[in-house]
C-alpha positions as semicolon CSV with decimal commas, in nm:
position;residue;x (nm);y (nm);z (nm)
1;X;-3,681;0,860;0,347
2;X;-3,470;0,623;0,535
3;X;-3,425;0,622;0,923
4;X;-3,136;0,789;0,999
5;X;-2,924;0,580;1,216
6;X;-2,706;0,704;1,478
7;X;-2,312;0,653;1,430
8;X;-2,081;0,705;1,792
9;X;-1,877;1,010;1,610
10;X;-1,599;0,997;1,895
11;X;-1,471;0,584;1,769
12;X;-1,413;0,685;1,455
13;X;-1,446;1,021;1,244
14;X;-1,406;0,849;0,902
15;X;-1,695;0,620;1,015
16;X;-1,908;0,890;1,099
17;X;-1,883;1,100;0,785
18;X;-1,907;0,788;0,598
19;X;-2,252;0,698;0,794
20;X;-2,360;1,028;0,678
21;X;-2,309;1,027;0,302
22;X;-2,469;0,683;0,289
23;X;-2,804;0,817;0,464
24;X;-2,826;1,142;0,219
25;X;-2,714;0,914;-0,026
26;X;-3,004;0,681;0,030
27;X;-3,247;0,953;0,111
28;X;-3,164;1,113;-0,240
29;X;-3,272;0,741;-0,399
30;X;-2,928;0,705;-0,567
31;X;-2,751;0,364;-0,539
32;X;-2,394;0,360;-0,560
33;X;-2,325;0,326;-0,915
34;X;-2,569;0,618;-0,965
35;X;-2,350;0,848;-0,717
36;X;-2,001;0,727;-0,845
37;X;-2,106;0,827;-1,225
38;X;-1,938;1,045;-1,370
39;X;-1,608;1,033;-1,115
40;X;-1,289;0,846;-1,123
41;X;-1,395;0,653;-0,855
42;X;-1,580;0,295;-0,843
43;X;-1,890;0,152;-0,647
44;X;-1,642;-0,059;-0,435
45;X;-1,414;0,249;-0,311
46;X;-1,760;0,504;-0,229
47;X;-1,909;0,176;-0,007
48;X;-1,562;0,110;0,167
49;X;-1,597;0,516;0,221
50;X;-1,966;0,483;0,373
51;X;-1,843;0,216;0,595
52;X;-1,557;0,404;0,765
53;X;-1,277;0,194;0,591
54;X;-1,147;0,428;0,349
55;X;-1,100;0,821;0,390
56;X;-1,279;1,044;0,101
57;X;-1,039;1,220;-0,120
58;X;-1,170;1,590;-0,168
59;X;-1,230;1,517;-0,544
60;X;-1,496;1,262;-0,471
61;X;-1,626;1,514;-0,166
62;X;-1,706;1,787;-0,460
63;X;-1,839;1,516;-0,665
64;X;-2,090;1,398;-0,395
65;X;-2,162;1,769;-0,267
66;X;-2,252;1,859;-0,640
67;X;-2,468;1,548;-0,694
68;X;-2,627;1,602;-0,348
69;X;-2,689;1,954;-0,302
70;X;-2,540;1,986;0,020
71;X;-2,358;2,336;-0,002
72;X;-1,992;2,182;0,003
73;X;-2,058;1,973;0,358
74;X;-1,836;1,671;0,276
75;X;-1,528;1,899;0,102
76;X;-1,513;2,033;0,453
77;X;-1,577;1,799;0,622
78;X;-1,258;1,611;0,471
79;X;-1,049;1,859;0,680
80;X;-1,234;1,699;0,977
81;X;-1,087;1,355;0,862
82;X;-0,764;1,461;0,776
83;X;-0,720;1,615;1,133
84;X;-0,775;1,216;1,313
85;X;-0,469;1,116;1,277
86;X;-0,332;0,814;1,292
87;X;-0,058;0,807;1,566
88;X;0,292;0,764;1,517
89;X;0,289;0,910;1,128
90;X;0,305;1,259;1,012
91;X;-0,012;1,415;0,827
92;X;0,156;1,464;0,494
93;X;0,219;1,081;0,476
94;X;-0,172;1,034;0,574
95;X;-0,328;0,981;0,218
96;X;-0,052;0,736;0,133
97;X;-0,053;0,538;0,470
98;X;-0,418;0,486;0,369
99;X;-0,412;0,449;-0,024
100;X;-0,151;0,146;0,006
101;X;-0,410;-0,092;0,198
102;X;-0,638;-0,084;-0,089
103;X;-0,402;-0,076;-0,386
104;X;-0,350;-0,338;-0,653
105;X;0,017;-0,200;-0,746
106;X;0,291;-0,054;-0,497
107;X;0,645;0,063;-0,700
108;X;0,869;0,154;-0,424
109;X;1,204;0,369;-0,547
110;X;1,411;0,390;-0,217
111;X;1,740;0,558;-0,290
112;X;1,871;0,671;0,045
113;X;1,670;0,486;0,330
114;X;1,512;0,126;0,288
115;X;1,107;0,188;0,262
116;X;0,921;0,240;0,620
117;X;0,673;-0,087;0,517
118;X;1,022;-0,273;0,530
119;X;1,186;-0,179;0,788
120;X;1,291;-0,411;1,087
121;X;1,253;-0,223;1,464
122;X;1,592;-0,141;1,508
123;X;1,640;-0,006;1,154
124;X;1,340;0,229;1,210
125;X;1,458;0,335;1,580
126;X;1,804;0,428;1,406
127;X;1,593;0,669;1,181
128;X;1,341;0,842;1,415
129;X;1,646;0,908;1,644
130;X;1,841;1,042;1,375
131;X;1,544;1,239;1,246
132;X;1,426;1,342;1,656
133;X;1,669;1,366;1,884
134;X;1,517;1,549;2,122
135;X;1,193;1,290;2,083
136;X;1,094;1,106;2,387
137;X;1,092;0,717;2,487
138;X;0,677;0,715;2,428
139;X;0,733;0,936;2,097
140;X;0,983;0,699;1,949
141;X;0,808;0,384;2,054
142;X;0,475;0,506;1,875
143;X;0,667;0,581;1,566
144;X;0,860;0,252;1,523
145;X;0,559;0,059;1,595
146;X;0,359;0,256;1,339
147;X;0,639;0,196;1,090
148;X;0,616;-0,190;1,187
149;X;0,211;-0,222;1,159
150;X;0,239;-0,110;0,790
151;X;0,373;-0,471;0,745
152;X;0,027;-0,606;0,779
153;X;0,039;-0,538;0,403
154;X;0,210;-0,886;0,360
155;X;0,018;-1,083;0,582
156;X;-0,077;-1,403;0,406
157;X;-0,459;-1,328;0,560
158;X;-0,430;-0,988;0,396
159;X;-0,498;-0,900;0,019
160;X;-0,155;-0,820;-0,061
161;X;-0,062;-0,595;-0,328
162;X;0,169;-0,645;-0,588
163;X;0,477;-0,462;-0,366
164;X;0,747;-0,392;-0,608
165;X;1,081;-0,206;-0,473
166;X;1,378;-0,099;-0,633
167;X;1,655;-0,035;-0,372
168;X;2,008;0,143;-0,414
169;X;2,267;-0,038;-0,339
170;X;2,436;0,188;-0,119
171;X;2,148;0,062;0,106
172;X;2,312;-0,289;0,162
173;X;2,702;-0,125;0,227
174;X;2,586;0,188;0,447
175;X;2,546;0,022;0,794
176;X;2,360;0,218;1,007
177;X;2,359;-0,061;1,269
178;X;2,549;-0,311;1,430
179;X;2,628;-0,586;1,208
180;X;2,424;-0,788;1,319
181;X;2,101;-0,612;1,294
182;X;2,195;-0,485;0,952
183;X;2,213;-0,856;0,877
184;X;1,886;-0,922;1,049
185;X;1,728;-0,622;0,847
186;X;1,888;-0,760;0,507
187;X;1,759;-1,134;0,609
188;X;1,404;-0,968;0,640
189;X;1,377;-0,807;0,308
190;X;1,492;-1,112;0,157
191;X;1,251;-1,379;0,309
192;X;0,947;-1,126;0,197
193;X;1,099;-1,217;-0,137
194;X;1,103;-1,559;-0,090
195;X;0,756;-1,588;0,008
196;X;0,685;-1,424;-0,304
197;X;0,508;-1,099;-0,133
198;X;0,765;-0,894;-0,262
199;X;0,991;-0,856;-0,599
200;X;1,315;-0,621;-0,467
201;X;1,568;-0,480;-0,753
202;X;1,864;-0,372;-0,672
203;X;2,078;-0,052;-0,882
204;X;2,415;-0,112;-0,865
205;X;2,639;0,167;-0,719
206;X;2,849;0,211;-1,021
207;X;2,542;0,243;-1,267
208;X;2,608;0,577;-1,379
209;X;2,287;0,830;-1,437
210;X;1,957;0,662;-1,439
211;X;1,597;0,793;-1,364
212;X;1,447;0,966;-1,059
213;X;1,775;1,050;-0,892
214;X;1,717;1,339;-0,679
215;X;1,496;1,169;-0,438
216;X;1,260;0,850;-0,336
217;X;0,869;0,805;-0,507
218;X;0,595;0,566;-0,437
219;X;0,346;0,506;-0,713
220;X;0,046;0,319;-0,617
221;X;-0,240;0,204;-0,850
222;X;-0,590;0,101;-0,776
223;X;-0,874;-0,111;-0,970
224;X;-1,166;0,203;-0,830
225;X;-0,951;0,493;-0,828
226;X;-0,687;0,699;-1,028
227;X;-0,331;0,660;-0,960
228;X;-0,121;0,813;-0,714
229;X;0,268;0,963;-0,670
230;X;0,392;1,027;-0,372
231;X;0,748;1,192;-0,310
232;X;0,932;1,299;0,042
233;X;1,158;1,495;0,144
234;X;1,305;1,513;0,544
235;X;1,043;1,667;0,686
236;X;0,779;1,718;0,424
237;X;0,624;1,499;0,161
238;X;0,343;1,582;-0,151
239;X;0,077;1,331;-0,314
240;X;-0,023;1,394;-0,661
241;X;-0,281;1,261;-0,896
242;X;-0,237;1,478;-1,171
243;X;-0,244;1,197;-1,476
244;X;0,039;1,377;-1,681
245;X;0,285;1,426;-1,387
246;X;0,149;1,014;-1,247
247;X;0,241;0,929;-1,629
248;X;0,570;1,075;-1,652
249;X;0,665;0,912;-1,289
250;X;0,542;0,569;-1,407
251;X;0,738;0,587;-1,720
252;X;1,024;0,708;-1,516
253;X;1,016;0,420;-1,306
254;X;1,031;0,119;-1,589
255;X;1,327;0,266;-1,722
256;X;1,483;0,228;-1,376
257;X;1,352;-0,088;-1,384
258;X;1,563;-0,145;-1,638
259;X;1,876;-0,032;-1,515
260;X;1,812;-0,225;-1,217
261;X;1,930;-0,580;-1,175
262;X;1,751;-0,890;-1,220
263;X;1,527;-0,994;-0,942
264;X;1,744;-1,289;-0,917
265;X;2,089;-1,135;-0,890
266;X;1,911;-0,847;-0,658
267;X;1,818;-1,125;-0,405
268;X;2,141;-1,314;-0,386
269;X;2,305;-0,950;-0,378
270;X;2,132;-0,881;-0,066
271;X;2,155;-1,181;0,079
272;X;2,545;-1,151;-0,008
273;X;2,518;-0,862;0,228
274;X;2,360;-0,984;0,532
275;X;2,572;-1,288;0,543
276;X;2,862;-1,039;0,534
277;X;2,721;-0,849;0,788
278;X;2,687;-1,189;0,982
279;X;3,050;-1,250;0,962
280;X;3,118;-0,903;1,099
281;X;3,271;-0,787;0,760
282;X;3,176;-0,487;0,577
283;X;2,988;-0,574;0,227
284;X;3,231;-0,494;-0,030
């Protein structure tokens, strides 16, 4: 049996679960393809797991405790997990905020608010006052800067995914802010696009009915792992990997692709905007 090596539990509680189901792991003589067999999930995404980068998903937890004998230990132990929280972010939003570092497709649908991984500091101030009013300085603060650390994601040092979003474009006319940070916001979006970390879509105002219209949906795929739906609400949001309900979502979201404009026209749409906003007009 291997030694059993001590992991500091208090730095990191996905670490030290992770530590854990690599020693029973080894001590059961099963290499990671061996323990992966037979799950959704790949040798890549159960080592990122044992080395405290990625959380374990409670399907994989009844996987392992089935393969491993230990009474259900990880599947509760996922609770554990789920309860270190990253600051700033609320715990429905956890899975995601994790999922999106390690996936190979992100299809953004933002009908009402322009995506959190986009938004410039003043934009996402605008929105945790609106949505906290009674919040303090330090509560705010942490929540804007959480929303502006997702960014990392397009980092030209980071594995970026392939970040596609489809905005409506009530988002460019609705100012929310001052002119010019509305421009500044607009400017942002587009120079992602630019540097060709991004592709943005734009659905006109006047397009008539078109898919997914009664609220916002991130689908994210992975080259280890099944894929993943998320949809929010104000105050609540719900992650589903259910492959029929991920299929119909995924379908749902090329034929707003469609409807959508060009990349092309999208871009010089926004940027239409923000150098409106620059001039202190409204965009028309």
């Amino acid at each position: 049996m291997p030694a059993r090596k001590d992991v500091d539990g208090s730095a990191s509680v996905p670490a030290f679960y992770g530590a854990e189901l690599r020693w029973k792991r080894e001590a059961a003589g099963l290499t990671l393809r061996e323990t992966v067999e037979g799950s959704y999930f790949g040798e890549t995404y159960l080592s990122e797991i044992e080395h405290g980068k990625r959380r374990m998903p409670v399907e994989l937890a009844c996987h392992v405790d089935r393969l491993l004998k230990t009474d259900g230990y990880f599947e509760r132990r996922c609770a554990d997990v789920r309860k270190a929280r990253r600051a700033g972010h609320a715990e429905y939003f956890e899975r995601i905020l994790e999922a999106e570092k390690h996936a190979d497709t992100i299809e953004d649908w933002a009908p009402t608010l322009i995506p959190g991984v986009l938004q410039t500091a003043p934009y996402g101030r605008a929105l945790v006052l609106a949505e906290h009013p009674n919040a303090t300085e330090e509560e705010v603060e942490e929540k804007v800067n959480a929303r502006l650390a997702r960014a990392c994601l397009f980092e030209s040092d980071h594995k970026t995914p392939e970040f596609w979003a489809i905005l409506h474009e009530s988002l460019l006319r609705q100012s929310i802010l001052p002119p010019g940070e509305m421009a500044e916001q607009l400017d942002s979006i587009a120079a992602l696009v630019r540097r060709r970390r991004i592709v943005v879509q734009v659905i006109p105002w006047n397009s008539g009915p078109h898919p997914l219209m009664l609220g916002p949906a991130i689908i994210l795929t992975f080259l280890d792992a099944p894929p993943l739906v998320y949809t929010e609400s104000s105050y609540s949001g719900a992650t589903t990997d259910d492959p029929a309900l991920v299929r119909r979502y995924r379908k749902a979201y090329d034929r707003l692709r469609a409807a959508a404009m060009p990349p092309e026209a999208s871009l010089a749409t926004i940027e239409a905007a923000a150098e409106d906003y620059r001039n202190g007009k409204q965009p028309d």
